[in-house]
FIRO-88279 format. One record per residue (C-alpha): residue number from 0; chain; x, y, z. Coordinates in Angstrom, 1 decimal. Example, Ala and Ser with C-alpha at 12.3 -4.5 7.8 and 13.67 -1.06 7.14 Angstrom:
2
FILUM seq mol      x      y      z
FILUM   0   A   12.3   -4.5    7.8
FILUM   1   A   13.7   -1.1    7.1
This chain:
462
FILUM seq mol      x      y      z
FILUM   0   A   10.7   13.8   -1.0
FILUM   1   A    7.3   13.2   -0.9
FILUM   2   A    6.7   12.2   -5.0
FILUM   3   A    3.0   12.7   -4.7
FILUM   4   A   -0.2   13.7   -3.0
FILUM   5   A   -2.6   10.7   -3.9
FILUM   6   A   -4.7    8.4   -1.9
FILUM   7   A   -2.0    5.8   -3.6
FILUM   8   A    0.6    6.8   -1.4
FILUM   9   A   -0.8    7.0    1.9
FILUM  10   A   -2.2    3.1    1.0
FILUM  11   A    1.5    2.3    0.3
FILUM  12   A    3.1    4.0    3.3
FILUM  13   A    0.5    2.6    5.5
FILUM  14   A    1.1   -0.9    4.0
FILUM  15   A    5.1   -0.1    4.7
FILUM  16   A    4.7    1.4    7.9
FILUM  17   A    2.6   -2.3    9.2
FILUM  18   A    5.3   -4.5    7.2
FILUM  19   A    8.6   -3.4    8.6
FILUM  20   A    7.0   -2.4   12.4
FILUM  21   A    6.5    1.1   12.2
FILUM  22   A    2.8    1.2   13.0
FILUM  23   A    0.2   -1.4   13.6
FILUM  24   A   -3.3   -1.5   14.2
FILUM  25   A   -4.6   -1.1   17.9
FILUM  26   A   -5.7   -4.3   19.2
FILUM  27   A   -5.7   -6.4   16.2
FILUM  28   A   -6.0   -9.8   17.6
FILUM  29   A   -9.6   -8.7   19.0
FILUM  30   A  -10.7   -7.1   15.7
FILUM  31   A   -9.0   -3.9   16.1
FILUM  32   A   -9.9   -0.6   17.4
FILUM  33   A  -10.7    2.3   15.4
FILUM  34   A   -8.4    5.6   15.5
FILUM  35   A   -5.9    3.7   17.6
FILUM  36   A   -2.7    2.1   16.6
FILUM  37   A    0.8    1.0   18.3
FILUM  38   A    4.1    1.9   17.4
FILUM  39   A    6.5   -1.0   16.3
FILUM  40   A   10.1   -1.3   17.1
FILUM  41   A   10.9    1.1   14.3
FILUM  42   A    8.0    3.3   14.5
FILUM  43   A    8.7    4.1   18.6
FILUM  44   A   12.3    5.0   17.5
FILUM  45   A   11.6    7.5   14.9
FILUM  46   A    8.4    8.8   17.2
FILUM  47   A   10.9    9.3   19.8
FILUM  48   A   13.5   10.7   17.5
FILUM  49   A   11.5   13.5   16.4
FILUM  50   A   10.4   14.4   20.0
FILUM  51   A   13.6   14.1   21.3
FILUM  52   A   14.8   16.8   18.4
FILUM  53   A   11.9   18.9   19.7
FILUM  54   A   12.7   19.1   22.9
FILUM  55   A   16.4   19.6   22.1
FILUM  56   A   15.7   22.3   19.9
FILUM  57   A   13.1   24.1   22.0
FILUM  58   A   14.3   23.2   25.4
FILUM  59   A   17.5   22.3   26.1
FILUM  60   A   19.1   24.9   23.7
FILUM  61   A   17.5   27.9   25.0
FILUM  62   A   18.5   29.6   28.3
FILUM  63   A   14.8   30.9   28.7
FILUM  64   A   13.0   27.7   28.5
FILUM  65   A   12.5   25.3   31.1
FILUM  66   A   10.5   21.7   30.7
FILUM  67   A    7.7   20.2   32.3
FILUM  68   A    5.7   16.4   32.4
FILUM  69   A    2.3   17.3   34.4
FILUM  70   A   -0.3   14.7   35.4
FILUM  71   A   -2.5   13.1   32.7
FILUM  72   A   -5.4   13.6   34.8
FILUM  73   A   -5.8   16.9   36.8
FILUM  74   A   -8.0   18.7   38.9
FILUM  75   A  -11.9   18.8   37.5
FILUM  76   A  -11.8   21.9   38.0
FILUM  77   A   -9.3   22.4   35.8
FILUM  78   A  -10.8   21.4   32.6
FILUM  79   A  -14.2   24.1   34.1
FILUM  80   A  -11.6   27.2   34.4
FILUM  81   A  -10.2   26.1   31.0
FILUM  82   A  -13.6   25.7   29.5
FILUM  83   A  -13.3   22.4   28.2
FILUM  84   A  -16.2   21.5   30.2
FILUM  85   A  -18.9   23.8   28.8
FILUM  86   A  -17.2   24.5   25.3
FILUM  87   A  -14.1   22.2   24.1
FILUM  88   A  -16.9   20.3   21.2
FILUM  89   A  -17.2   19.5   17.8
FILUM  90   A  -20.1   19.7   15.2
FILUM  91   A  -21.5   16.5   15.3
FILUM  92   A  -24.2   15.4   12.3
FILUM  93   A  -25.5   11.7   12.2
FILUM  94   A  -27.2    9.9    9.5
FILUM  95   A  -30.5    8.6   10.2
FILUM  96   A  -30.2    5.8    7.5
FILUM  97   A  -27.0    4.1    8.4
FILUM  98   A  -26.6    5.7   11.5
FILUM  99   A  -22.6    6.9   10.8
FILUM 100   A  -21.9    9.8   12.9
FILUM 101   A  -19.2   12.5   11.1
FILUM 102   A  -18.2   16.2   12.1
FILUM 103   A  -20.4   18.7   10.4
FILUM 104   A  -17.3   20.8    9.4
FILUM 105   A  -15.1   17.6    8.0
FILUM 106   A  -18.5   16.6    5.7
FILUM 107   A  -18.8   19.7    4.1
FILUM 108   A  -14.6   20.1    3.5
FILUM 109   A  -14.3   16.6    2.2
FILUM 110   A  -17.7   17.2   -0.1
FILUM 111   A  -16.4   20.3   -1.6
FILUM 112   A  -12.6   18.7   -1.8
FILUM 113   A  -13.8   15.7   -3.8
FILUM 114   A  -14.7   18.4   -6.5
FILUM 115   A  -11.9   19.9   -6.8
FILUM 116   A  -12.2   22.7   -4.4
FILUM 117   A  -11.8   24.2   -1.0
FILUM 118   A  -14.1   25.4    1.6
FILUM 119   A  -12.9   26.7    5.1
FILUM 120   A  -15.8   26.2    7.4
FILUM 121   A  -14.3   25.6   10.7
FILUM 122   A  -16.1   27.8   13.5
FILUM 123   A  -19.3   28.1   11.5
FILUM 124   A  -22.8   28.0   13.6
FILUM 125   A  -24.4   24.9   13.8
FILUM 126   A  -27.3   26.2   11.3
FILUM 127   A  -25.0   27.8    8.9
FILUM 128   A  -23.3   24.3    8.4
FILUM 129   A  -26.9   22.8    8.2
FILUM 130   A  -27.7   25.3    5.7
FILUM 131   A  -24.5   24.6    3.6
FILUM 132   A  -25.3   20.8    3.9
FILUM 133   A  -28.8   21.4    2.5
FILUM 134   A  -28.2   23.7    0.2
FILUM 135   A  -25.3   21.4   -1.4
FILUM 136   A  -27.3   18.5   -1.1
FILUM 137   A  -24.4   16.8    0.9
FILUM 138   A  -25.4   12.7    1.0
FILUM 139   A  -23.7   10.4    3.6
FILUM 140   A  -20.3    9.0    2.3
FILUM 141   A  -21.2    5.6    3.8
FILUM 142   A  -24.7    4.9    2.6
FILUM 143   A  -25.1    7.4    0.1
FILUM 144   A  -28.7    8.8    1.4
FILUM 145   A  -29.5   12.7    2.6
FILUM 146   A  -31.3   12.1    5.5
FILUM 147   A  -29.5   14.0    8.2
FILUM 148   A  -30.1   15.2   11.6
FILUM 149   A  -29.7   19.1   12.8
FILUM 150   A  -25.8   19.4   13.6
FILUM 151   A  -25.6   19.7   17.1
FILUM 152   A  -22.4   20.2   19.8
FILUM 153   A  -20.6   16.5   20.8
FILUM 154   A  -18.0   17.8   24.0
FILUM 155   A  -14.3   16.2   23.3
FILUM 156   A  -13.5   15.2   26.8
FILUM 157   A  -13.3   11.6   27.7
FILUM 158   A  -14.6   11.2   31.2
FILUM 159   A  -13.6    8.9   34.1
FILUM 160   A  -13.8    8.7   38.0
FILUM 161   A  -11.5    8.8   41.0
FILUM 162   A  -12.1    7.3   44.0
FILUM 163   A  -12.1    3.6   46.1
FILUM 164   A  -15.4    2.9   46.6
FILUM 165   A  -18.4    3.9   44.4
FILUM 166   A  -19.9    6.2   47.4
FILUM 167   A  -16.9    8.5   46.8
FILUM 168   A  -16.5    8.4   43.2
FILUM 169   A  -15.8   11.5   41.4
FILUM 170   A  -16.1   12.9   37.8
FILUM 171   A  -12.3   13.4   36.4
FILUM 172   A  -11.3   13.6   32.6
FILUM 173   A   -8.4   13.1   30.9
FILUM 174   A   -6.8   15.7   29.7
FILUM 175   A   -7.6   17.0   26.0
FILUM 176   A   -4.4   18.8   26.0
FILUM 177   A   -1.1   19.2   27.9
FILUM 178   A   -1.0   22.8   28.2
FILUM 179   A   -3.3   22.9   31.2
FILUM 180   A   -0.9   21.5   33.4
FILUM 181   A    1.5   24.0   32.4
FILUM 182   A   -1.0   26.9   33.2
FILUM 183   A   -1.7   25.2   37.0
FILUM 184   A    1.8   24.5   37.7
FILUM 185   A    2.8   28.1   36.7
FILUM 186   A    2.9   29.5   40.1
FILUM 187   A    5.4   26.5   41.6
FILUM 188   A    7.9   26.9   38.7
FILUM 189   A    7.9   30.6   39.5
FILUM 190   A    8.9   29.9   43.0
FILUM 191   A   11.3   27.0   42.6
FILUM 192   A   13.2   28.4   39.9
FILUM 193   A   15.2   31.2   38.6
FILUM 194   A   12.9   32.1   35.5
FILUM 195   A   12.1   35.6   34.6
FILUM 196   A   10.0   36.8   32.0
FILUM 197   A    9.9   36.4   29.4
FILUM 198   A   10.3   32.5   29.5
FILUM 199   A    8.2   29.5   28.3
FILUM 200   A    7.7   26.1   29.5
FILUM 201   A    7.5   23.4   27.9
FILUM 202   A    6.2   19.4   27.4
FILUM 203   A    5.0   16.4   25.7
FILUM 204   A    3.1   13.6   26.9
FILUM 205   A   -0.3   11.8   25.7
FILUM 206   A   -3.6   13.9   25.7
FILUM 207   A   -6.9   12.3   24.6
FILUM 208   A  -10.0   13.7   22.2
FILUM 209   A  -13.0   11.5   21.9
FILUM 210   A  -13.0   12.4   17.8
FILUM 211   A  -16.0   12.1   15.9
FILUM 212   A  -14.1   11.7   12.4
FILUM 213   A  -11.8    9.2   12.6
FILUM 214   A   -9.3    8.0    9.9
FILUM 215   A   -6.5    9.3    7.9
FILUM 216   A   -4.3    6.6    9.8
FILUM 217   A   -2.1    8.3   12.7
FILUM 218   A   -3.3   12.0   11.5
FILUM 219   A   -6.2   11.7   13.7
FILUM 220   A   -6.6    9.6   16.7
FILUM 221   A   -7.9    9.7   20.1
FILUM 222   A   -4.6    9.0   22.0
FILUM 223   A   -2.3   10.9   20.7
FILUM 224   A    1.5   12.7   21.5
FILUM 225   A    1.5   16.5   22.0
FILUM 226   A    4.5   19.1   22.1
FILUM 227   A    3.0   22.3   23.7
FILUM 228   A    5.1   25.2   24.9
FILUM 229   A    3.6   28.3   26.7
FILUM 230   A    5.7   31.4   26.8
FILUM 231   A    5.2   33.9   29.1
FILUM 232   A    6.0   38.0   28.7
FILUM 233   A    5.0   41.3   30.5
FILUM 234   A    2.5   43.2   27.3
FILUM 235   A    4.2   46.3   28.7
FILUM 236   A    8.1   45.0   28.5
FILUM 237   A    7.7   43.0   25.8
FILUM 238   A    5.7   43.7   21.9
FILUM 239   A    3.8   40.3   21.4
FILUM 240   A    3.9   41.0   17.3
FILUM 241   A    8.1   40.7   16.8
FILUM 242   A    7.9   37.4   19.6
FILUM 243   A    5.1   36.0   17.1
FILUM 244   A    6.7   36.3   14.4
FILUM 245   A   10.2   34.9   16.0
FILUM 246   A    7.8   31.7   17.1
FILUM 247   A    6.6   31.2   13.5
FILUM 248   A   10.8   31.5   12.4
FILUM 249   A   11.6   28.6   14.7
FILUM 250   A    8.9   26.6   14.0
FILUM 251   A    9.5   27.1   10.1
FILUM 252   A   13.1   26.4   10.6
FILUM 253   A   12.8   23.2   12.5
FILUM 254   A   10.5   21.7    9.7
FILUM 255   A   11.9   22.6    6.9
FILUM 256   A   15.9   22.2    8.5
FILUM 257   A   15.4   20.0   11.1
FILUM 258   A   13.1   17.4    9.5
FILUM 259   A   13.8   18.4    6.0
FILUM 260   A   10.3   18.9    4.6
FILUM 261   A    9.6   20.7    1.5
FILUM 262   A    9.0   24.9    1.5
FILUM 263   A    6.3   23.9   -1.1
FILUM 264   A    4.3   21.1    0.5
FILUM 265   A    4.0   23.8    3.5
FILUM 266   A    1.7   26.9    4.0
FILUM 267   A    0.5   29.6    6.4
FILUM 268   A   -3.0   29.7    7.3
FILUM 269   A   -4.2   32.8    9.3
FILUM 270   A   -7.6   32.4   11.6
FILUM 271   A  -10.8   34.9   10.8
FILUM 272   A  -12.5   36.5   13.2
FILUM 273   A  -15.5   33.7   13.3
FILUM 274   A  -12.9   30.6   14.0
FILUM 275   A  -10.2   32.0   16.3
FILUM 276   A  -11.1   31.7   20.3
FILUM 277   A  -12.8   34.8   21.3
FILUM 278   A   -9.5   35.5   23.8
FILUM 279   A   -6.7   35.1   21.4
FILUM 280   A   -5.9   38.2   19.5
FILUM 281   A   -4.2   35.9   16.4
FILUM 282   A   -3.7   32.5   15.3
FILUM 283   A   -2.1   30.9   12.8
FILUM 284   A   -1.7   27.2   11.3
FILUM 285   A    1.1   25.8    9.7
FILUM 286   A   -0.2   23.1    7.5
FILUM 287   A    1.3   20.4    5.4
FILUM 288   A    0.1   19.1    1.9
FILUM 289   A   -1.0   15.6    3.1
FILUM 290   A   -2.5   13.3    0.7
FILUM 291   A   -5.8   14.4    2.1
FILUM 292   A   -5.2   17.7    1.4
FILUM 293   A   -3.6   20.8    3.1
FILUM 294   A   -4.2   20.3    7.2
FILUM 295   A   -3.1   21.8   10.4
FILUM 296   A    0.1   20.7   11.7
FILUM 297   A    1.6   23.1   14.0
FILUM 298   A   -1.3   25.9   15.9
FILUM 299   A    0.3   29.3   17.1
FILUM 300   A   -1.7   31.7   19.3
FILUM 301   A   -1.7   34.6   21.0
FILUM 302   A   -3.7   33.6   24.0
FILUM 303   A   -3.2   37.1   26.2
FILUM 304   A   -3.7   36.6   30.0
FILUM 305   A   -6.9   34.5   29.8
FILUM 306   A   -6.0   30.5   30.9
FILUM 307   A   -4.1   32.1   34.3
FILUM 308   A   -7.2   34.6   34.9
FILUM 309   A   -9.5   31.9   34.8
FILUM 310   A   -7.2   29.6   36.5
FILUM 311   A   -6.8   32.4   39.5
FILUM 312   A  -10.9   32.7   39.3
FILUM 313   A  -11.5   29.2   40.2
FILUM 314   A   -8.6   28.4   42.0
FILUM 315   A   -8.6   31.9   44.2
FILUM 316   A   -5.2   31.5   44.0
FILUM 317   A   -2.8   34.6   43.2
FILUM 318   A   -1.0   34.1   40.2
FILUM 319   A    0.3   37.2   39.3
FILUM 320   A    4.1   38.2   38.8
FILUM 321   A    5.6   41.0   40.6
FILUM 322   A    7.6   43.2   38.5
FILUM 323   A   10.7   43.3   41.2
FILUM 324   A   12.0   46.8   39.7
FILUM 325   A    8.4   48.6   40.0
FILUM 326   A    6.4   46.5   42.5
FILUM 327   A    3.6   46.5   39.8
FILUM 328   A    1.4   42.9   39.5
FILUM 329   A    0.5   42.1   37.0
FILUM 330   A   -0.9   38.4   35.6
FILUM 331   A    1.7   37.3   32.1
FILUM 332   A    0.5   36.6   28.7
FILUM 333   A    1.2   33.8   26.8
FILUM 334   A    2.0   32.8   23.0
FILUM 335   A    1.4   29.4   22.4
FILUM 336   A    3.0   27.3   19.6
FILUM 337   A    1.7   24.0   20.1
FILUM 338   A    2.0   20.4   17.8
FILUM 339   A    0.8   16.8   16.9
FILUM 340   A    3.7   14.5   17.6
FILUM 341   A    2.2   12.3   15.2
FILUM 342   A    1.5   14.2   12.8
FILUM 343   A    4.7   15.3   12.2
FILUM 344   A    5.6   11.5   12.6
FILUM 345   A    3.3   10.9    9.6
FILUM 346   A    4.5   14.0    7.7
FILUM 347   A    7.7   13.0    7.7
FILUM 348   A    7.2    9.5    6.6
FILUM 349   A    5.1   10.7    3.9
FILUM 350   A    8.2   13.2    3.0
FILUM 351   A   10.7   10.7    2.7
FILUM 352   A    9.1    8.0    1.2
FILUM 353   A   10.1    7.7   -2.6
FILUM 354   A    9.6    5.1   -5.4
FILUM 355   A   13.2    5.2   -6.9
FILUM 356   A   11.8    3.1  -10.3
FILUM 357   A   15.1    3.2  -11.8
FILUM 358   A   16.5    0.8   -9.1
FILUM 359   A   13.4   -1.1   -8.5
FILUM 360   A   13.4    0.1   -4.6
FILUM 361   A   11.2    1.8   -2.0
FILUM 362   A   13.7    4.4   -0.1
FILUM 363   A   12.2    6.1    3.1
FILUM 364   A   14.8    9.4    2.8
FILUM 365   A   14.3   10.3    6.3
FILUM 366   A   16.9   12.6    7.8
FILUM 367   A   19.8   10.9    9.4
FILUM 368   A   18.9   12.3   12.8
FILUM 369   A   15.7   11.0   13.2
FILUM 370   A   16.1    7.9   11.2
FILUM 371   A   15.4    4.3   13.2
FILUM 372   A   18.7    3.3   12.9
FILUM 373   A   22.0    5.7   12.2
FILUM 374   A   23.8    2.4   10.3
FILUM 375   A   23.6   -1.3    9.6
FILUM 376   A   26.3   -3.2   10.6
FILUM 377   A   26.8   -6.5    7.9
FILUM 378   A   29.0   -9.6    7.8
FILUM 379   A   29.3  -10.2    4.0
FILUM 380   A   28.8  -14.0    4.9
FILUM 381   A   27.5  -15.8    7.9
FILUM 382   A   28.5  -18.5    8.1
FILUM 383   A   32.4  -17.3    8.1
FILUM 384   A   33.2  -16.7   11.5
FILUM 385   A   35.6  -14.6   11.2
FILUM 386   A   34.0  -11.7    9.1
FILUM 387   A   30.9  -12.5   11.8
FILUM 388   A   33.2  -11.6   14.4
FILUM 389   A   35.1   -8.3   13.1
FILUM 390   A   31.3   -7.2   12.0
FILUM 391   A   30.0   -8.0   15.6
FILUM 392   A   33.1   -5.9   17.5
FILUM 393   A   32.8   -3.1   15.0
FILUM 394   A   28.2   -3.2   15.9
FILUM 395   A   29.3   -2.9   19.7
FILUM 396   A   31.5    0.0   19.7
FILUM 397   A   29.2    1.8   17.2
FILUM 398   A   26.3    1.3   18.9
FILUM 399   A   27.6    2.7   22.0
FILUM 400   A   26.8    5.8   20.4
FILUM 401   A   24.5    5.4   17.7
FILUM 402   A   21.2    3.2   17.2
FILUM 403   A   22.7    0.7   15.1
FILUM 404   A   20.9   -2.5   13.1
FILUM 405   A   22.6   -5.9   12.7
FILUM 406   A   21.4   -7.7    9.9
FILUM 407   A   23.4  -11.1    8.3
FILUM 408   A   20.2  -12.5    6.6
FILUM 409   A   20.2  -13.6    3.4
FILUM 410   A   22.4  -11.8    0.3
FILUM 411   A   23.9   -8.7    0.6
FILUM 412   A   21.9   -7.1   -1.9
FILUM 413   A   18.2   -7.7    0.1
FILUM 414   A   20.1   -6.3    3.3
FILUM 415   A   20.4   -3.3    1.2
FILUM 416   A   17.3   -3.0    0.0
FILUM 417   A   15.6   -4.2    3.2
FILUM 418   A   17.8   -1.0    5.3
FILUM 419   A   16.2    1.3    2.7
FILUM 420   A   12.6    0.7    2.6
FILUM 421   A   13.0    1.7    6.5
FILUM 422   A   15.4    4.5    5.8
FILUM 423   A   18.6    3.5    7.4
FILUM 424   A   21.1    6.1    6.0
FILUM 425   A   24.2    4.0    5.8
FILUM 426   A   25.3    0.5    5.7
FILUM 427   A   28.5   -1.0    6.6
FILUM 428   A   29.7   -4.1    4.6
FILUM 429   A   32.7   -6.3    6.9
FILUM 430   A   34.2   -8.6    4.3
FILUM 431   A   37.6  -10.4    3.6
FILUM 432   A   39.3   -7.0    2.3
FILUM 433   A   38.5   -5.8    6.4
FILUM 434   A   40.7   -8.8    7.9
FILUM 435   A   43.6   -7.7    5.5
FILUM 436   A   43.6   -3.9    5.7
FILUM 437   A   40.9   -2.9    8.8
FILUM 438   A   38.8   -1.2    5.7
FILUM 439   A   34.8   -1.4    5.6
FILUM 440   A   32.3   -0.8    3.0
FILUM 441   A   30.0    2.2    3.3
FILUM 442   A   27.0    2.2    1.1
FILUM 443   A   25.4    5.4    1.1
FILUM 444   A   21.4    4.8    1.4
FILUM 445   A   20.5    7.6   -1.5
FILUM 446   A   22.9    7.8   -3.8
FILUM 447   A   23.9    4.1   -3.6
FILUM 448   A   27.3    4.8   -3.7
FILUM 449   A   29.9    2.7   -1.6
FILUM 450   A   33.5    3.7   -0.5
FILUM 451   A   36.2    2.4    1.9
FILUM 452   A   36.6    3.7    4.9
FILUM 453   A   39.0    2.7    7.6
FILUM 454   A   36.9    1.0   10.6
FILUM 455   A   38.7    4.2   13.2
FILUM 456   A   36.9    6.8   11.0
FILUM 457   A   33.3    4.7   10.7
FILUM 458   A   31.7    7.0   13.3
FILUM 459   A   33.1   10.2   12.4
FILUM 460   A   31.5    9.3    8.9
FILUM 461   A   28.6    8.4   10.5
C-alpha cells in the first residue's frame, strides 16, 4: 500500500514510472509538452488492464448493460444542446507580473492546503473567489507578486474545423466528454436492440479539456481516458435513491476489491447546492488521498431527463420511450457514474508502490489482475542451452494465456528485483533441478518466498 502521502513519493513514482516505461513525457525529443505524456510498454498494459477490468465488471457481467465507442468528434450542435458551448468553463485568474495563468478555484485550495487546511470552493462566483483571493492576500506561486487580474470564465473545449476547402470549413470540437455520444446515439440503440429500462450504456475512449492548471503528472491532462456509463430508468417504475445508492456499492466495491485500494485513503464527498449543475438533483465524488491531497476520482449524478430534453430540443428529434404496457411517453432519466482512466491508473500505482527497507527493494504491489505482466519466465543461466530451452517452451505455453516477461539478463537476484520494482507478481526460475524432475521455482513477488511446483500446475498457480 501506499506508505505515504508526500510530495516524496509522487517524485519517486514518477521517476519509476519514466525508468522501467510506464510513463514518459509527451514529445520529449522537441522539449516536451506540458500536461501530456505517453504510455510505455508497461504503462499501456496496466492502462489497459484496469479498463479492460472496468468494462468486464460493468459491462460484460451485467445482462442490463450494453457498450458503446461513439465518434470523438460529433455534431456542433451537440456540444450547444449539451451546453458545453455557452457554459462547460473554468475560473481563469492571470498574473500580470509573470504572466502564469492558474484556475481561480485550484489557487485558493492549494493556498489554504499549504497551511494546513482545507477550503472547498468549487462553484464559487467569479467575485466571491476574487474576494477570497484579496482578502487572503493570495501571491502568485511562480513569481511570488499579488498583482492579479479579475477571475474571469476560460470555456474547456478545444475547437477545430471540418471541411476540404477553407470556403466550407466548419467549427467542430472535440469532445470534452464521452457521455454525449451516448445521449445522441440513445434513440438507435433503442431500436436495434432488445434493451428495456432500466439499462445503461456504456464506454471509454479519449475526451479532451483545454486545462488551465496543469501538473500533478497524469492526474490532470488535456488528453485523457474516460469510463462513462449512463443508466437509463422510468422516475415512475423505478426510485432513483436505492439505484444511487447501488451505483456508489459497485463503484466502492471495484476499488477497494477489484483494484485493492485502501477503505482509508478513500472518502465520500457530497455536492452543495452552489457547485452541483442546476439539473442534477445529487452528486457525489469518490475521492482518493493523493499526495496532493484528497481529489475527485469517480463523479456520480443524478442527471434527471435533462441531456435527452435538450438533445430532442435541438435535434427535433423524438426521443421518448413508450411504456409498451400503458402507451404512456415519456423521455428516461439517467444516473451517471462516470471516471478518469488515468487517474485510477495513477491511484493505483501510488497504492502499490512500497519501500520494503528491510530488503533494500522498491515493490509496485499491484494486484495480479492488472499487473504488466502475470509471471517472469527465467533461465537460471544463459548461456546453458538447455535450461534456455525448457525456460523458453515453458514462456510459450504460458503466455498463450497470460502476459508473460522473459528476462535472462544478468544474475538471478537483479531479475528479481528488476520484476518487482514493476510489480510482476511471480517469477519462475528453470534450472538443472527442472531437467531432472520437470520442477520450477516460484518466487512469490511480496513475501519473497519460493517453492517448487511441477511445470503442469504453473498456470493453475498462476
Amino acid at each position: 500500500m501506499n506508505q505515504n502521502t508526500s510530495s516524496d513519493t509522487m517524485n519517486a513514482l514518477v521517476s519509476l514510472t519514466k525508468r522501467r516505461g510506464f510513463v514518459y513525457p509527451s514529445s520529449e525529443i522537441y522539449g516536451g509538452l506540458a500536461n501530456a505524456y505517453e504510455y510505455g510498454p508497461l504503462g499501456v498494459e496496466l492502462k489497459r488492464n484496469i479498463m479492460n477490468l472496468w468494462w468486464k465488471r460493468f459491462i460484460q457481467q451485467r445482462a442490463d448493460m450494453v457498450g458503446l465507442d461513439s465518434s470523438i468528434i460529433l455534431h456542433p450542435k451537440t456540444w450547444e444542446a449539451s451546453g458545453h458551448v455557452g457554459g462547460f468553463s473554468d475560473p481563469l485568474i492571470d498574473c500580470k507580473q509573470c504572466h502564469h495563468r492558474k484556475r481561480a478555484d485550484h489557487l485558493i485550495e492549494e493556498h489554504f492546503a499549504a497551511k494546513g487546511e482545507e477550503k472547498q470552493v468549487e462553484g464559487l462566483a467569479n467575485e466571491e473567489l476574487d474576494q477570497i483571493i484579496k482578502d487572503a492576500k493570495i501571491p502568485c506561486p511562480y513569481c511570488g507578486a499579488f498583482d492579479w487580474t479579475n477571475v474571469r470564465q476560460f470555456n474547456l473545449l478545444f475547437e477545430t474545423s471540418i471541411g476540404i476547402v477553407p470556403e466550407s470549413e466548419s467549427k467542430a470540437y472535440l469532445r470534452g466528454e464521452t457521455a454525449q455520444g451516448i445521449f445522441v446515439t440513445f434513440k438507435n440503440i433503442l431500436d436495434s436492440t432488445r434493451v428495456k429500462l432500466p439499462f445503461g450504456v456504456g464506454q471509454t475512449g479519449k475526451s479532451f479539456r483545454n486545462e488551465i492548471t496543469l501538473g500533478n503528472f497524469v492526474f490532470r491532462t488535456m488528453e485523457f481516458e474516460q469510463a462513462e456509463i449512463e443508466y437509463f430508468f422510468d422516475p415512475e417504475q423505478t426510485d432513483w435513491v436505492p439505484l444511487f445508492a447501488d451505483w456508489q456499492d459497485k463503484m466502492w466495491q471495484f476499488v477497494t476489491g477489484d483494484l485493492g485500494i485502501a477503505t482509508d485513503h478513500l472518502r465520500w464527498r457530497e455536492h452543495p447546492d452552489e457547485e452541483r449543475s442546476f439539473y442534477s438533483k445529487r452528486t457525489v465524488d469518490l475521492e482518493y488521498q493523493y499526495p496532493f491531497g484528497y481529489k475527485e476520482l469517480w463523479g456520480l449524478a443524478y442527471r434527471t431527463d435533462y441531456d435527452l430534453k435538450q438533445h430532442m430540443e435541438y435535434s427535433g428529434q423524438d426521443l421518448r420511450v413508450v411504456d409498451s404496457s400503458t402507451g404512456r411517453k415519456f423521455v428516461p432519466h439517467v444516473i451517471e457514474p462516470a471516471v478518469g482512466i488515468n487517474r485510477l491508473f495513477l491511484m493505483v500505482l501510488l497504492e502499490a508502490y512500497t519501500q520494503d527497507e528491510a530488503n533494500q527493494r522498491i515493490v509496485l504491489k499491484l494486484p495480479k489482475q492488472i499487473a504488466p505482466y502475470r509471471a517472469a519466465v527465467f533461465p537460471l543461466l544463459k548461456n546453458k542451452p538447455e535450461l534456455v530451452a525448457k525456460a523458453k517452451e515453458i514462456f510459450e505455453q504460458l503466455s498463450q494465456d497470460f502476459p508473460v516477461a522473459w528476462d535472462d539478463r544478468g544474475n538471478i537476484g537483479k531479475r528479481y528485483l528488476s520484476q518487482d520494482e514493476i510489480g510482476t507478481p511471480t517469477c519462475i526460475t528453470v534450472d538443472f533441478q527442472t531437467l531432472e524432475d520437470g520442477t520450477v521455482t516460484l518466487r512469490d513477488r511480496d513475501s519473497m518466498q519460493q517453492t517448487r511446483v511441477a511445470v503442469e500446475d504453473i498456470a493453475a498457480q498462476l
